[in-house]
C-alpha positions in Angstrom: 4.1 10.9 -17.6 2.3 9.2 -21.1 -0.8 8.9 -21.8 -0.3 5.3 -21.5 -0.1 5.7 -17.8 -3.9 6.3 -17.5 -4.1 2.3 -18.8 -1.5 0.6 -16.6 -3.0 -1.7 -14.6 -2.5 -2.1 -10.7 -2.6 -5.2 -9.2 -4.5 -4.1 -6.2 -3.8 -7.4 -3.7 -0.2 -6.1 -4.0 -0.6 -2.1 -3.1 -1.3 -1.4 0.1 -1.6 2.6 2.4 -0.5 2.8 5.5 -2.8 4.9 8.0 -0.2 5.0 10.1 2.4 7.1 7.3 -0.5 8.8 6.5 -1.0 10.3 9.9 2.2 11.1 11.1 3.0 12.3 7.6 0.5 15.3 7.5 -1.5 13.0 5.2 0.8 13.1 2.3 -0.3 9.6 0.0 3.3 9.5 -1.3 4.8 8.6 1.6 2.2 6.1 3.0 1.5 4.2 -0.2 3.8 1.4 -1.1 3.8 -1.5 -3.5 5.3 -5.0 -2.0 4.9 -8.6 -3.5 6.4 -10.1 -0.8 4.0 -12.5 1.3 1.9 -11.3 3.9 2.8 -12.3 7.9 0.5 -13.4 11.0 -0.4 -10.5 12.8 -3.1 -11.7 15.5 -4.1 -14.4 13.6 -5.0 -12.7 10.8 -2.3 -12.8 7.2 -1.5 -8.8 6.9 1.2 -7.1 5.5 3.6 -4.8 7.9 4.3 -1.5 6.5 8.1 -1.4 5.5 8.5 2.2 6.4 7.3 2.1 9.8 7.0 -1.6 10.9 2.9 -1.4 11.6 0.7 -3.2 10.5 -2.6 -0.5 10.7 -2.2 -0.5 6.6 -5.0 -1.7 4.4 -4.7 -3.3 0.3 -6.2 -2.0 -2.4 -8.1 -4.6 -3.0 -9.8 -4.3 0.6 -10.8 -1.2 0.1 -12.3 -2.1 -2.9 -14.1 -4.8 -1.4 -15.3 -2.3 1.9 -17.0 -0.2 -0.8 -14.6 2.9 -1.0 -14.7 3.2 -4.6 -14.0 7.1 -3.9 -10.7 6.5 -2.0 -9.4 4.1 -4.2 -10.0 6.1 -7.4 -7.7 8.9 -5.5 -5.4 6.3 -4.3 -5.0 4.9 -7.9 -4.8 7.5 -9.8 -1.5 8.9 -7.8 0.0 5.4 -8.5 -0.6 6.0 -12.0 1.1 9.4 -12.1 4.1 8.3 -10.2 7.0 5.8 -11.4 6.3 2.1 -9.9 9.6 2.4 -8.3 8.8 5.2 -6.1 6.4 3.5 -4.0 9.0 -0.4 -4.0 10.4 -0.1 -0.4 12.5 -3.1 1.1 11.9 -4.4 4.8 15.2 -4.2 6.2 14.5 -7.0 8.4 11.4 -8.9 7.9 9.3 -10.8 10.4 7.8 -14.3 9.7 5.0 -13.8 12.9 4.3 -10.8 15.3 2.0 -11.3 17.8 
């Protein structure tokens, strides 16, 4: 990867990490990061994102992290999306839910 990858900019409402991957995947952040522009759906009452790998919904955006104050984990999470191809982290629902209660 360029140079020019330290620059690209991440839309963070539409990157998300999946705690769920991330545990049953020995903690590996390829696996259990994925990018998705798709709407978010009802879970409990609350608009959330289900993880298109594993059909949970214990994942978390970006941008929430930000916003929770961990600068730390985000810097990490960021800059493995930077030094990966977009396209590694697209992954299509293969059915997707309008509400999940």
């Amino acid at each position: 990867m360029g140079i020019l990858n330290i620059f690209k900019s991440i839309d963070r409402k539409q990157w998300f990490v999946c705690y769920n991957c991330m545990l049953h995947n020995d903690h590996n952040e390829l696996i259990s990061i994925f990018y998705s522009a798709s709407p978010s759906v009802n879970v409990v009452g609350r608009p959330t994102m289900i993880c298109p790998r594993c059909n949970d919904a214990n994942i978390r955006s970006f941008q929430e992290i930000k916003d929770e104050g961990g600068e730390a984990s985000l810097w990490g999470l960021e800059r493995i999306v930077r030094k990966h191809p977009r396209s590694q982290f697209v992954v299509r629902h293969s059915s997707q839910k309008t509400s999940v209660n």
